[in-house]
C-alpha positions as CSV (number, residue, x, y, z in Angstrom):
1,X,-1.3,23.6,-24.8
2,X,-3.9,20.5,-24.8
3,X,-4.4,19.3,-21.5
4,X,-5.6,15.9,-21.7
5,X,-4.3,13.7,-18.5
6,X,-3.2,14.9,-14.8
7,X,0.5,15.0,-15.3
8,X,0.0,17.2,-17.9
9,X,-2.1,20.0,-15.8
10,X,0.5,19.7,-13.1
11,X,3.2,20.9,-16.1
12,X,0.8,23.1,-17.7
13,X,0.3,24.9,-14.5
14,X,4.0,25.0,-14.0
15,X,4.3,23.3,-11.0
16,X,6.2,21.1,-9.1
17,X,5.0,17.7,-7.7
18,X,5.7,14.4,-5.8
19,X,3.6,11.5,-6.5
20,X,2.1,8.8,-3.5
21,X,0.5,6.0,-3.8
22,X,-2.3,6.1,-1.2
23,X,-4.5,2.4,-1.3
24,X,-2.6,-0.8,-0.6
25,X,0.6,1.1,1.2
26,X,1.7,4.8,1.5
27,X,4.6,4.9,-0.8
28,X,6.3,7.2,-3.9
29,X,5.2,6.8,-7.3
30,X,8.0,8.3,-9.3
31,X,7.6,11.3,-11.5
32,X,8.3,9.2,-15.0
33,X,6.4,6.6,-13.5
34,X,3.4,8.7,-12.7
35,X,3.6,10.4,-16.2
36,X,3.1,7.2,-17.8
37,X,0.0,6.0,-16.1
38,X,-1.5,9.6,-16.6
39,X,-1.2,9.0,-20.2
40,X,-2.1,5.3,-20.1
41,X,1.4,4.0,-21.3
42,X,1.2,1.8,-18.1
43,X,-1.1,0.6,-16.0
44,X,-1.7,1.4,-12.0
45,X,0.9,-0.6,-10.0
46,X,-1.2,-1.3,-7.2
47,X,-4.7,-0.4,-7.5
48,X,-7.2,-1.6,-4.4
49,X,-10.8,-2.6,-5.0
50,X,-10.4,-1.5,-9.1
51,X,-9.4,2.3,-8.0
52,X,-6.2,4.1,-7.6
53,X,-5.9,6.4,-4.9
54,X,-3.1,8.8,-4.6
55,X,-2.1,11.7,-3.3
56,X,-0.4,14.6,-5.7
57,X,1.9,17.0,-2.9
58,X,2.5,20.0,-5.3
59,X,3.8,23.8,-5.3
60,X,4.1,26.5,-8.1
61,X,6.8,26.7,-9.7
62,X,6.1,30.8,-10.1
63,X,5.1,31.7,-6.9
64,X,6.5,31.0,-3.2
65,X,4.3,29.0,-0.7
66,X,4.7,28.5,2.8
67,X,3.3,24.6,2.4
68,X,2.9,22.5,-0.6
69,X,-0.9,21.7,-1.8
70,X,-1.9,18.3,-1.5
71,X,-4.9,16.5,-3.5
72,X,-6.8,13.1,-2.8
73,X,-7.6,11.7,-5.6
74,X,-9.3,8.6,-6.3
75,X,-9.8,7.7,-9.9
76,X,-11.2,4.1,-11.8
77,X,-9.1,1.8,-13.2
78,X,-10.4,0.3,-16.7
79,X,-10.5,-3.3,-17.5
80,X,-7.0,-3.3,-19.0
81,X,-5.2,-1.8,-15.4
82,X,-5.1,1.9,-16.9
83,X,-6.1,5.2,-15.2
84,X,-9.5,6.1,-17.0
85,X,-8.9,9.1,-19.5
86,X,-12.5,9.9,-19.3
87,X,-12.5,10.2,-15.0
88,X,-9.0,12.3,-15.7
89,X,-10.4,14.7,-18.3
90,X,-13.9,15.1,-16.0
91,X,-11.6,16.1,-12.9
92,X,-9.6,18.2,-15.3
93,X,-12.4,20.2,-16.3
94,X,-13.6,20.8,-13.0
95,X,-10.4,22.0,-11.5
96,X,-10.0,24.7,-14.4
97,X,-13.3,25.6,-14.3
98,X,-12.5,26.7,-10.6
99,X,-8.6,27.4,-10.8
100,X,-7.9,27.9,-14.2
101,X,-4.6,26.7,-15.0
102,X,-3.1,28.4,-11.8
103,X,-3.7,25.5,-9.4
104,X,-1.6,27.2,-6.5
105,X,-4.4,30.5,-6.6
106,X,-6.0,30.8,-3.3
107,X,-9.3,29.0,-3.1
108,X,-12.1,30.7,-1.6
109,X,-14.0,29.0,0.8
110,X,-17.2,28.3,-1.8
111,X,-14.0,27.3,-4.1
112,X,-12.8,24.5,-1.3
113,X,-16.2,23.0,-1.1
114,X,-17.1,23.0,-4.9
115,X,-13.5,21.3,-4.9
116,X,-14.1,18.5,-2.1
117,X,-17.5,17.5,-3.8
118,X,-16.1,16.2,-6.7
119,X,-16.0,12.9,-7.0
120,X,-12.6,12.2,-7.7
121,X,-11.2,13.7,-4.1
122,X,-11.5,11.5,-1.2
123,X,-10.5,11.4,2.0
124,X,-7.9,9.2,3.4
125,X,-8.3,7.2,6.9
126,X,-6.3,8.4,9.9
127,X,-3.4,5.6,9.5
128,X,-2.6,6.6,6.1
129,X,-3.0,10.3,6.7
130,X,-0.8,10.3,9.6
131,X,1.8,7.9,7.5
132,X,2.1,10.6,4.5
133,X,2.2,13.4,7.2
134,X,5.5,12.0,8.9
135,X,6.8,11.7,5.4
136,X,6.3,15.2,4.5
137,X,7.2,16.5,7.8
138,X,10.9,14.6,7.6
139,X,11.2,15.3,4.0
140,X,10.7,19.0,4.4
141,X,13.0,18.9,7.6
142,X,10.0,20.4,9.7
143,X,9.5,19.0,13.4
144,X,7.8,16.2,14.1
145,X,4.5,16.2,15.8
146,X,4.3,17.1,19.8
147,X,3.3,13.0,20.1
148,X,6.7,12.3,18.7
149,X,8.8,12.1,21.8
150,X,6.3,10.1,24.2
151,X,6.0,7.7,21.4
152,X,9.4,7.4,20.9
153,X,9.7,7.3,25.3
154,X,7.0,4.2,24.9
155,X,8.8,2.5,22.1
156,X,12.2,2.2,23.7
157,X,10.5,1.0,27.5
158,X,8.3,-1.6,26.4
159,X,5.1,0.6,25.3
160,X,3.5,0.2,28.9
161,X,1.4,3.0,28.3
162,X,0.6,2.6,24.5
163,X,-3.2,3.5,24.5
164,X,-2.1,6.6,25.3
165,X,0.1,7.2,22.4
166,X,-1.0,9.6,19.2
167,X,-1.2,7.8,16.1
168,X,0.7,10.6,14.8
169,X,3.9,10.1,17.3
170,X,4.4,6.6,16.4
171,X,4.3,7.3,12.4
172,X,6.7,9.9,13.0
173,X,8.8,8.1,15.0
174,X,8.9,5.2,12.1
175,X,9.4,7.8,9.6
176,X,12.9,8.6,11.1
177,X,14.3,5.6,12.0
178,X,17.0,5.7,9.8
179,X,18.0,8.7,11.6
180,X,17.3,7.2,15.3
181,X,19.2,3.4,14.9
182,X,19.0,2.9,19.2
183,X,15.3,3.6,18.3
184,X,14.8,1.0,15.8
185,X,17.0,-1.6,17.8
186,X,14.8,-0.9,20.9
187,X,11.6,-1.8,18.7
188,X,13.3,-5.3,17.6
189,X,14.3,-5.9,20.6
190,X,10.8,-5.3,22.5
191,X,8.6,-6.4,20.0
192,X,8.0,-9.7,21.1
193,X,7.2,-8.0,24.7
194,X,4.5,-5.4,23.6
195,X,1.0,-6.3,24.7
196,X,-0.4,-7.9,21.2
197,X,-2.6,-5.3,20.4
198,X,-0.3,-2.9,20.2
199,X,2.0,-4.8,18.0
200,X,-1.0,-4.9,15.6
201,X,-1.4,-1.0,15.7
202,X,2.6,-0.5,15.5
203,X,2.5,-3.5,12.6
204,X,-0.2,-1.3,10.8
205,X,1.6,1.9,10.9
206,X,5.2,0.6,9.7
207,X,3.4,-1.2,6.9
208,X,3.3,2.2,5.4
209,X,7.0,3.4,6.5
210,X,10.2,2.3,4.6
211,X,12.0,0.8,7.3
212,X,16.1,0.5,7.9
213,X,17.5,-2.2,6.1
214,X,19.2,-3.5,9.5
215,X,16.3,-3.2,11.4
216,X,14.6,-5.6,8.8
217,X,17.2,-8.2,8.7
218,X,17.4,-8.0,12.6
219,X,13.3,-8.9,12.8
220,X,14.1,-11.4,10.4
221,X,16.9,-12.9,12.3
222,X,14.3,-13.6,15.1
223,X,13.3,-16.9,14.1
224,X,11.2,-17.4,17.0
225,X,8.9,-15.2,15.4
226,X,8.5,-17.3,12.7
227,X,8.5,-21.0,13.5
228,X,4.1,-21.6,14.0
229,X,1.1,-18.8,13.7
230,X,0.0,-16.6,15.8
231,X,-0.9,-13.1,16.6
232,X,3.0,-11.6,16.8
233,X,3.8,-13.7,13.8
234,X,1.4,-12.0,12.0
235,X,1.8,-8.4,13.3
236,X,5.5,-9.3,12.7
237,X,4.7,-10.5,8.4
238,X,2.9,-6.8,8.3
239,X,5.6,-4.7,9.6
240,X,8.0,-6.5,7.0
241,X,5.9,-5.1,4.1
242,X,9.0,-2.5,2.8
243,X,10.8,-5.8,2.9
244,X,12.5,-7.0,-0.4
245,X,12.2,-10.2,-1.6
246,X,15.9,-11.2,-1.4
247,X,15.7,-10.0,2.8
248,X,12.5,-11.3,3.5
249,X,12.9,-14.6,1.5
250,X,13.9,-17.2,4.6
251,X,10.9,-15.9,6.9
252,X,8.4,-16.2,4.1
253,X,9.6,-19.8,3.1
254,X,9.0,-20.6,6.9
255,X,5.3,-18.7,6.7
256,X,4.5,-20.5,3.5
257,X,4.7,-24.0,5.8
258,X,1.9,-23.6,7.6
259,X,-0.2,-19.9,7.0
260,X,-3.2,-19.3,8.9
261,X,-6.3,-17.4,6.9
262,X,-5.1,-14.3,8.1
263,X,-1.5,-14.5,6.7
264,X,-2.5,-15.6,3.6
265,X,-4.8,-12.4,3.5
266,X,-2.1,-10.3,4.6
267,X,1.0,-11.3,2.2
268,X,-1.7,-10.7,-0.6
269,X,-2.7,-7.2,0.9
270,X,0.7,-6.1,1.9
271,X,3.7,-8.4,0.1
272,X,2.1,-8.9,-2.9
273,X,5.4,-7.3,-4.0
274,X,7.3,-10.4,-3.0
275,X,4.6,-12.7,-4.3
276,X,5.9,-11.2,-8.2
277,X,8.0,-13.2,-10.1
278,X,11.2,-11.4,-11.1
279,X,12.4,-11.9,-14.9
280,X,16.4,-13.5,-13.3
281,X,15.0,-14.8,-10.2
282,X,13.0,-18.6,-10.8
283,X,12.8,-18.8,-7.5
284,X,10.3,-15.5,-7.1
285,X,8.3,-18.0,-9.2
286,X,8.4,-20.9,-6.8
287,X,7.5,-18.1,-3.8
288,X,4.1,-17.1,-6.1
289,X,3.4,-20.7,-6.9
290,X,3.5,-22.2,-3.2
291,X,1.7,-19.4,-1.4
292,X,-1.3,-20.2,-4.3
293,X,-0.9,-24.1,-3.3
294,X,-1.2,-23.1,-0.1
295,X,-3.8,-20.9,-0.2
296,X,-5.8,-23.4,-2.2
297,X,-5.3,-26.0,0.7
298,X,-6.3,-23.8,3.1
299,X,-9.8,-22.7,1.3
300,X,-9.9,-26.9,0.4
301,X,-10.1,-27.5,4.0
302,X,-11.7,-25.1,5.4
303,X,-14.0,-24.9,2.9
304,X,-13.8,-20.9,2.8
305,X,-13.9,-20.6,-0.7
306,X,-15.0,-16.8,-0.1
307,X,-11.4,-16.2,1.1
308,X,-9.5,-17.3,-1.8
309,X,-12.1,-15.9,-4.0
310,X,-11.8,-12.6,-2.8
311,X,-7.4,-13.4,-2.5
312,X,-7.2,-14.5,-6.2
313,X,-9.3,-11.4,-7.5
314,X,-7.2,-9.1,-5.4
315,X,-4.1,-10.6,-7.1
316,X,-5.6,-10.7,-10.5
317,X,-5.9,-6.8,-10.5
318,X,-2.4,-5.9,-10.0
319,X,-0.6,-5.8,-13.0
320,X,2.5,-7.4,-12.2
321,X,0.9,-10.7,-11.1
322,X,-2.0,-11.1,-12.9
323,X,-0.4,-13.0,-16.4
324,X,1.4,-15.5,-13.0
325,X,-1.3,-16.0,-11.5
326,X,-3.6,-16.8,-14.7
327,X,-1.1,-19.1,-15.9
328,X,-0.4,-21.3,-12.7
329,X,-4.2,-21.4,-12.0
330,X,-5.0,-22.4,-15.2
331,X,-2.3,-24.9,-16.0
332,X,-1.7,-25.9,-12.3
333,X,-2.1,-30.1,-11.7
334,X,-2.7,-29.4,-8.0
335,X,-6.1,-30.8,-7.4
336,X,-7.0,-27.9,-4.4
337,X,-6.0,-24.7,-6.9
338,X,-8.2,-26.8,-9.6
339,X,-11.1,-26.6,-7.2
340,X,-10.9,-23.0,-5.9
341,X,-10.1,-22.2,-9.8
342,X,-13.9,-23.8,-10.8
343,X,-15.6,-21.7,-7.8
344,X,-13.5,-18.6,-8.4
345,X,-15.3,-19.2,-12.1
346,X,-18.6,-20.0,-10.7
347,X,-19.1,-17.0,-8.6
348,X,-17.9,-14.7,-11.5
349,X,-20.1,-16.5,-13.5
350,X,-23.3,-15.9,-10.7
351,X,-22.1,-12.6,-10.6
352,X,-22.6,-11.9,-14.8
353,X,-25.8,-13.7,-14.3
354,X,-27.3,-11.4,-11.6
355,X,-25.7,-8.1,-13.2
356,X,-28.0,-9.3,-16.4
């Protein structure tokens, strides 16, 4: 059998695998989905900074393992949005060269290292490590950390403690909230009383956690949170990212009326999933088209041009968005987006120039 992209090692080696995404959020890339982009029939959903990065949990199919085997992979995205063949092929070859086609075989430790060197494994940060973890963990019905129950304890009195909390209890404890609903209603019901900084750490860690669907509509419900900027309005935008369009679409509407520079960074980081127009849905449109408008007056006035430079870019490499975004900016009669349009075009055009 020809191997020629990832998906079809992981089959040739007869194993079975999950798929998650591991740059913008922690999340699952389905099996068919995964196939696909392996053989560049689709491009990367959600690639950050012109990579994907992904982790592939996998076990033999053949042999019983205690614990799956995970790989970090981190691969270039060509100019069309695709997984590069080439990069595939290279890793390929370097993983049969050491495994042969038997990727659950026990690596020696020479193996590990040769392994870890290549330049297609990476290591993810703590928050996103610790996110996946509490994943696994709960989907293999294995215990959760020992930080588990003090972060929980913490959540439910008003995190008085919190510096003292593992990063690793309060993932888990978010992993499981659909299991633990007093837990999840404590959180809503505290948030606005946790000391800033830790709503920015518990913010950063749900971000990568699917969230209850009532627990969402109950943050939502808090219009307070809402009305005017600041730093719990913006810790609360970045816990809503597993939001949906249709349940987040009230709260954004008041955001879109006056975002700070932070916000605007954030719903392009984090929602850029509600920022993408839906085929029945016009309104998904207007959503896309206001938070550009805005963003433009924002970069107009303050004269940060480097912000929405670096915003539109972002937004121009995902997939869904980019033919959106191309069009408003391009056709738009809005004398702001004209303007960071020309020095969006002027610094790509600096940055040809110097390359040359």
């Amino acid at each position: 059998m020809t191997v020629s992209n990832l998906a079809e090692l992981l089959q040739a080696s007869q194993s079975d695998y999950r798929v998650y995404e591991m740059g913008r959020r922690v999340q699952t890339i389905a099996r068919e989905q995964f196939e696909a982009i392996s053989a560049q029939q689709q491009a990367y959903p959600c690639p950050t900074q012109a990579k994907a990065r992904f982790a592939i949990e996998f076990w033999p199919q053949l042999v019983q393992v205690q614990y799956p085997f995970i790989w970090f992979i981190e691969m270039p995205i060509d100019e069309r949005g695709l997984l590069d063949l080439e990069a595939q092929q290279h890793f390929i070859q370097q993983v049969v060269a050491l495994l042969g086609h038997q990727l659950g075989a026990e690596l020696t430790e020479e193996q590990q290292q040769q392994l870890q060197q290549s330049p297609y494994i990476f290591t993810p940060d703590q928050q996103r490590l610790a996110a996946l973890h509490a994943r696994l963990t709960r989907l293999w019905q294995q215990p959760p950390s020992v930080y588990y129950e003090m972060a929980q304890s913490a959540l439910c009195d008003g995190a008085s403690a919190w510096q003292q909390l593992g990063l690793q209890g309060i993932h888990d404890v978010l992993a499981r909230l659909i299991d633990e609903p007093k837990t999840a209603a404590a959180i809503v019901q505290n948030f606005s009383h946790y000391p800033p900084e830790f709503c920015q750490l518990l913010a950063q860690a749900a971000s990568h956690q699917q969230l209850p669907k009532t627990m969402l509509a109950a943050f939502c419900a808090q219009q307070q949170l809402w009305q005017k900027p600041s730093a719990q309005r913006l810790a609360a935008l970045e816990l809503m990212s597993s939001a949906t369009a249709e349940q987040f679409a009230e709260c954004f509407e008041q955001v879109l009326q006056q975002p700070s520079g932070d916000e605007l960074l954030l719903c392009a980081a984090r929602l850029w999933h509600i920022l993408t127009p839906q085929p029945t849905d016009n309104f998904s449109a207007e959503q896309l088209h206001r938070y550009l408008s805005q963003l433009a007056k924002h970069a107009c006035a303050n004269q940060d041009f480097n912000l929405s430079n670096a915003i539109v870019l972002d937004l121009l490499r995902l997939p869904d968005l980019k033919a959106f975004v191309l069009a408003f900016m391009r056709s738009s009669d809005h004398p702001e987006v004209m303007t960071i349009w020309q020095q969006l075009l002027l610094q790509l055009e600096e940055q040809r120039k110097g390359a040359n």
